[in-house]
C-alpha positions as a LaTeX table, in Angstrom:
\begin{tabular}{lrrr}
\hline
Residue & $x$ (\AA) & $y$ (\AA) & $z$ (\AA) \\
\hline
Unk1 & $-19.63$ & $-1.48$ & $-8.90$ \\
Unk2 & $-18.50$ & $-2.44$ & $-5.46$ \\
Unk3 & $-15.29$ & $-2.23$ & $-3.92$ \\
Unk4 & $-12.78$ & 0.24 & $-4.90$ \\
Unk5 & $-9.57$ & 0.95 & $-7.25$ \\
Unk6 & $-7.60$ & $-1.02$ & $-4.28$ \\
Unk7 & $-10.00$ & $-3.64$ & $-3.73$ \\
Unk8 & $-8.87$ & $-6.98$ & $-5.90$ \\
Unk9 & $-11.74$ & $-7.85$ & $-8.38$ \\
Unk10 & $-11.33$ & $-11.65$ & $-7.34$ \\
Unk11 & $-9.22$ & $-13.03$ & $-4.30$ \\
Unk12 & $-9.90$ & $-16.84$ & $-3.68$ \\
Unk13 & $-8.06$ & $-19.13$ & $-1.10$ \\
Unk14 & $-7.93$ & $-22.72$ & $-1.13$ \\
Unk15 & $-11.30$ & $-23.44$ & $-3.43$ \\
Unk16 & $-12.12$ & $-27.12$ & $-3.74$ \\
Unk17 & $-15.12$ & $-28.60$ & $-5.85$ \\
Unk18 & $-16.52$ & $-32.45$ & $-6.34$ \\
Unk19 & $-19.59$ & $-33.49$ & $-8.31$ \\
Unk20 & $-21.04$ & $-37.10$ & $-7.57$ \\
Unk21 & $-21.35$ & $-39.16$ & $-10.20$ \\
Unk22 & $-23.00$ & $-42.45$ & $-10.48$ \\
Unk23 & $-21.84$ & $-44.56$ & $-7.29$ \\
Unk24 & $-18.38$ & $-42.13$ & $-7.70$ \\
Unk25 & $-17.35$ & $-38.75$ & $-6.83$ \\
Unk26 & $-15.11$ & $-36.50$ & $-9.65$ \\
Unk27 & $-13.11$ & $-33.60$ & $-8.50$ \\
Unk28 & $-13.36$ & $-30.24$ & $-10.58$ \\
Unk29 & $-10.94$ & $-28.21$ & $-8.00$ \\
Unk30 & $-8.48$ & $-28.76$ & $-5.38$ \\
Unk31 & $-6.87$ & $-26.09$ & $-3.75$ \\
Unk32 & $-7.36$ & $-23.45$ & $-5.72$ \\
Unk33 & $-5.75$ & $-20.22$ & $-5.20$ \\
Unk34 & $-6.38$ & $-17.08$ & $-7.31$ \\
Unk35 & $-5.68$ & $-13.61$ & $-7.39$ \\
Unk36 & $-6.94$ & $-10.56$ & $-9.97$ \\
Unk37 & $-6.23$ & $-7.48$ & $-9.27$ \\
Unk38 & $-8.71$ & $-4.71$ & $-10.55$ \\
Unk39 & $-8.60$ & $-3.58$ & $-14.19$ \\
Unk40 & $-6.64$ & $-6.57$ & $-15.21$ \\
Unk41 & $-7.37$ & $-8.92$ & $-18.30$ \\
Unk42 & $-7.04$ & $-12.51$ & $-17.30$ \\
Unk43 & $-7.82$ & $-15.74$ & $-19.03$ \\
Unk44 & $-8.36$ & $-18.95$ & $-17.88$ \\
Unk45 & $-7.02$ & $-21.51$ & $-20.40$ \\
Unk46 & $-6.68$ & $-25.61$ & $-20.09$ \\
Unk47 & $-8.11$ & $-28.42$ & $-21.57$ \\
Unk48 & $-11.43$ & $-29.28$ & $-21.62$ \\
Unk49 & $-12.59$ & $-30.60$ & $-17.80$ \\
Unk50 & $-9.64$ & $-29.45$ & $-16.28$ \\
Unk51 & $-12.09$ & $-27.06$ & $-13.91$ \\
Unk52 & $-12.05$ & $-23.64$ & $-15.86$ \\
Unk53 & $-15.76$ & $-23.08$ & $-15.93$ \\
Unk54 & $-16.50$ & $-24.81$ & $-12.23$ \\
Unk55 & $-14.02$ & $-21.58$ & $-11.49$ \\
Unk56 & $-16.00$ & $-19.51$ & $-13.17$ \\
Unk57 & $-19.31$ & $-20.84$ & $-11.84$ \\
Unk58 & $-17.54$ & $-20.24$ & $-8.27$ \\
Unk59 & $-15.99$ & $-16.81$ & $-9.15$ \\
Unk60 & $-20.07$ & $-15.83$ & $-10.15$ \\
Unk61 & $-21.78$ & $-17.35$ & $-7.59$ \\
Unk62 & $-23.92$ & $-19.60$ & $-9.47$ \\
Unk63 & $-21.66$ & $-22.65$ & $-7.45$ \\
Unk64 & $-20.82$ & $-22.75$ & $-4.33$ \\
Unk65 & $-17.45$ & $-24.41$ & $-3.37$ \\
Unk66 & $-17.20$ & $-27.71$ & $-1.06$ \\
Unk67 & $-14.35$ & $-25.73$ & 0.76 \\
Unk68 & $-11.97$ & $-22.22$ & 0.78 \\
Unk69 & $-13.62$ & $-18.58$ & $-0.02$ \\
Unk70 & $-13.99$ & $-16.09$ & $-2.52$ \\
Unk71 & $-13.90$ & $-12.66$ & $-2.47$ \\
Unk72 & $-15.70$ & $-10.17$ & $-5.83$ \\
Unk73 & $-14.46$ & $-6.91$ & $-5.94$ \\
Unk74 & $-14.77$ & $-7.01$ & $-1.96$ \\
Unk75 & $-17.21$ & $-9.16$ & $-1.15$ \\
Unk76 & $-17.10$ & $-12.61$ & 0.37 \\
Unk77 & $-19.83$ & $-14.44$ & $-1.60$ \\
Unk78 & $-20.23$ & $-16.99$ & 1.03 \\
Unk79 & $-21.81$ & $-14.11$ & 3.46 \\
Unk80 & $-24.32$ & $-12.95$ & 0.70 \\
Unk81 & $-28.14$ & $-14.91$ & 0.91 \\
Unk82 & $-29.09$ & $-15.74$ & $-2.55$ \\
Unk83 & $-31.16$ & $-12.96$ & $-3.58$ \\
Unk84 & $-28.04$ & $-10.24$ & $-2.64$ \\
Unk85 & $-25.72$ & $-12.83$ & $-4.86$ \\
Unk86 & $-28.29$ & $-12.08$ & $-7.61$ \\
Unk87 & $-28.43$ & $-8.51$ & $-6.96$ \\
Unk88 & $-24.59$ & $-8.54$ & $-6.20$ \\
Unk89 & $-24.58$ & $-10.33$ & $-9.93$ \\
Unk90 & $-26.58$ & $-8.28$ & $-11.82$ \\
Unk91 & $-24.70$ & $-5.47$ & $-10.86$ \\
Unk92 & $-20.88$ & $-6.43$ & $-11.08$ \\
Unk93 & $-20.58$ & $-9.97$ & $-12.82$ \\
Unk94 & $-21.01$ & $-10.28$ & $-17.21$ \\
Unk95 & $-21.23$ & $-13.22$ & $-19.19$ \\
Unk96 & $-20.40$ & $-14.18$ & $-22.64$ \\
Unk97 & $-20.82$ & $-17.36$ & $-23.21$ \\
Unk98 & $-20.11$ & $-20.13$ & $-25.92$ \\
Unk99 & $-23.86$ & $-19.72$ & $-27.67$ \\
Unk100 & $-24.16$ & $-15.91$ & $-26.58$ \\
Unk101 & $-27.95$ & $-16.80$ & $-25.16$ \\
Unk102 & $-29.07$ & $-13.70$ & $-27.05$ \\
Unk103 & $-32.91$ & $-13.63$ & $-27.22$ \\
Unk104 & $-33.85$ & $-14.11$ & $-30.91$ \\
Unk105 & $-36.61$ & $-11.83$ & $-30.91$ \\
Unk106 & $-35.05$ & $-9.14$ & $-29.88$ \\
Unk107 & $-32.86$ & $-6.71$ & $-32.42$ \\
Unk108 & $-29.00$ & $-6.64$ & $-31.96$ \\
Unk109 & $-29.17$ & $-3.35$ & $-30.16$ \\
Unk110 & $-31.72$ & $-4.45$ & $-28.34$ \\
Unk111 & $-29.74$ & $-7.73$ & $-27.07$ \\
Unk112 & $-26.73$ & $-5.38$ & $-26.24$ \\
Unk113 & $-29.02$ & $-2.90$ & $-24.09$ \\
Unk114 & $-30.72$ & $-5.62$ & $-21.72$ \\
Unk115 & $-27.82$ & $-5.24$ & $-18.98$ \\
Unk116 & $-28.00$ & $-1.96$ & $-19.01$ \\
Unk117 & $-31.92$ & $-1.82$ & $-18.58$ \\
Unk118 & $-31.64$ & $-4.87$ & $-15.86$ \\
Unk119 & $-29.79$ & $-2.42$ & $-13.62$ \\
Unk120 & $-32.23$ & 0.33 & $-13.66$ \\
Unk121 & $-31.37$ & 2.82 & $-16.83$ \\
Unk122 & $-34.15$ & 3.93 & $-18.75$ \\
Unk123 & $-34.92$ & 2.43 & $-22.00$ \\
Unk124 & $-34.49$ & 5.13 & $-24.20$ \\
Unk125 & $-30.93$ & 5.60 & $-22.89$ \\
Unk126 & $-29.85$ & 1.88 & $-22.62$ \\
Unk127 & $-30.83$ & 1.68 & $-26.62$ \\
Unk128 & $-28.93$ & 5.20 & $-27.27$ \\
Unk129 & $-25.69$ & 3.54 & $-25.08$ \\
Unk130 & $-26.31$ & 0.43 & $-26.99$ \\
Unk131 & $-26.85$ & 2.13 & $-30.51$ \\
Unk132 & $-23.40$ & 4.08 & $-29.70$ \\
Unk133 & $-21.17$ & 1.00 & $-28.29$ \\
Unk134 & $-22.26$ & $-0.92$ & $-32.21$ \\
Unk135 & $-21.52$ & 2.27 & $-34.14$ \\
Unk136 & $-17.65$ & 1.79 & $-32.53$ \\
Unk137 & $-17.83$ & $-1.84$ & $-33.45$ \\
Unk138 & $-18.57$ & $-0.91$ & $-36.93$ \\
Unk139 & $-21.87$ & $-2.30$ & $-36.67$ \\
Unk140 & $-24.65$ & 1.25 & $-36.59$ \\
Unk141 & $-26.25$ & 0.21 & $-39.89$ \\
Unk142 & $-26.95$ & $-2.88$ & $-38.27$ \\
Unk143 & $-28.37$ & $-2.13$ & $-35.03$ \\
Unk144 & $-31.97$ & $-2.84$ & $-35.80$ \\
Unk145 & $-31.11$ & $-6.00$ & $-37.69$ \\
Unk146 & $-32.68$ & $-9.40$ & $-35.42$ \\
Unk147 & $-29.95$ & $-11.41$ & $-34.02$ \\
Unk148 & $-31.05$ & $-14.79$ & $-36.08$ \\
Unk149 & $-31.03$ & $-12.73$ & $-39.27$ \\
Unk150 & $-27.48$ & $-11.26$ & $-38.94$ \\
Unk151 & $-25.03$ & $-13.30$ & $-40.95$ \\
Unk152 & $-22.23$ & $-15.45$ & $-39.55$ \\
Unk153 & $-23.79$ & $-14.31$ & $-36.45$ \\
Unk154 & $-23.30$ & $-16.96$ & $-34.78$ \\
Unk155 & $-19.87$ & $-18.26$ & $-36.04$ \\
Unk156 & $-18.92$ & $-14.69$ & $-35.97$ \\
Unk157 & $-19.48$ & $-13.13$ & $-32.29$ \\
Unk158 & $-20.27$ & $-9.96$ & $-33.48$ \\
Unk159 & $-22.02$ & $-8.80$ & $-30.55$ \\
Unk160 & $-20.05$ & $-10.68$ & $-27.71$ \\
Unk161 & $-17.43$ & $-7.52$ & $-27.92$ \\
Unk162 & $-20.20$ & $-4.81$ & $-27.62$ \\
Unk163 & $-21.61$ & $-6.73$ & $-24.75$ \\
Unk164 & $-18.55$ & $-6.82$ & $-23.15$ \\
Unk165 & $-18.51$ & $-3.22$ & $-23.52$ \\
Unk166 & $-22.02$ & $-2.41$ & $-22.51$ \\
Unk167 & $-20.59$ & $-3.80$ & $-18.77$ \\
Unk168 & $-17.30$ & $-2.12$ & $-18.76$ \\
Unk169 & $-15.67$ & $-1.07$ & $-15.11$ \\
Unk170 & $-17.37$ & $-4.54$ & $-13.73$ \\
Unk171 & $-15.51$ & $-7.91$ & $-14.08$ \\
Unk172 & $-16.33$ & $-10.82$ & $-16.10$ \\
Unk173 & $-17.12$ & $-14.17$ & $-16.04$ \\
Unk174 & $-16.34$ & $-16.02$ & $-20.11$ \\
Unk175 & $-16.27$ & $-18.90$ & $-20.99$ \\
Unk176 & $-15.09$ & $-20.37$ & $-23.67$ \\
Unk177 & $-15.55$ & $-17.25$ & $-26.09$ \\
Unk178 & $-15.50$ & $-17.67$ & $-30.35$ \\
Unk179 & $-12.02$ & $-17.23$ & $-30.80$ \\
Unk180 & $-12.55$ & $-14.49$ & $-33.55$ \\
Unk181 & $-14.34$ & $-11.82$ & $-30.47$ \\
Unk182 & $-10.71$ & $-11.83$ & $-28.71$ \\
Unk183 & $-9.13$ & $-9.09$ & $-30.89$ \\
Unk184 & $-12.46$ & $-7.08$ & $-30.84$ \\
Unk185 & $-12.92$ & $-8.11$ & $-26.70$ \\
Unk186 & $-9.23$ & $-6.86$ & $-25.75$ \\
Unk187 & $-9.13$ & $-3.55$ & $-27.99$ \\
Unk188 & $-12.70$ & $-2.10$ & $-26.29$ \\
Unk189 & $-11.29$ & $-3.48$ & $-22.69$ \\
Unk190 & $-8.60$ & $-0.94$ & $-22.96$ \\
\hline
\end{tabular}
């Protein structure tokens, strides 16, 4: 992870974002200023279009804003070129999104393990980490089980809260989580 236990995970100043439309221009963010100190919980919460998920996008680095900066645990994202924001990504920033965008034909343990093997740990240990962060869930009978085949899965979350987990220490991008992985999300945070 980069920065350090002073370092704010997020510091922006003054973000703005448009999108053209059509013939017309909408605008997702004006004047947006943030601040997140390290280790903190924080949620985003508004109605739907109101910006929360251009913030995000910002916040990640998959947008970049029309004006202001932001700063990741550190780092001004507007200095990185775009293979360091991926690297700089793959190493601090986890998503759990709406759908999860779990890969079907892999097994739940195996889903929960791919972050850890992205960022350079060996196999065998990702899938032990993995194995062990489901067995606290509850879920170690199921670990093998493919994500498609797991019931509820999808209306459930039951993985969200262990992938949340896998990435612990780094800060996270959500949005729009199934409201039943909040309990489960907040109690492995702490």
């Amino acid at each position: 992870m980069e920065g350090s236990d002073t370092t704010p995970a997020v510091v922006c100043r003054a973000i703005a974002k448009s999108f053209e439309v059509g013939a017309g221009k909408v605008v997702a963010l004006r004047g947006i200023d943030l601040d997140v100190p390290l280790g903190e919980l924080m949620m985003l919460v508004g109605p739907s279009g109101c910006g929360k998920t251009t913030l995000i996008s910002i916040i990640a680095g998959i947008l970049k804003p029309d004006e202001g900066c932001c700063a990741v645990l550190g780092v001004e994202l507007a200095s990185l070129s775009d293979n360091q924001m991926i690297d700089f990504r793959g190493r601090n920033i986890g998503f759990i999104f709406q759908s999860f965008n779990l890969l079907p034909a892999l097994t739940i343990a195996e889903n929960v393990a791919v972050p850890l093997i992205i960022n350079g740990w060996e196999r065998h240990k990702a899938a032990r980490r993995a194995e062990a962060i489901l067995g606290e869930m509850g879920l170690g009978g199921r670990t093998g089980d493919f994500w498609l085949s797991f019931p509820a899965a999808s209306s459930r979350g039951l993985p969200s809260p262990a992938l949340l987990r896998m990435s612990r220490g780094c800060w996270f991008a959500t949005s729009r989580p199934a409201p039943s992985i909040m309990p489960r999300a907040l109690r492995l945070w702490r």
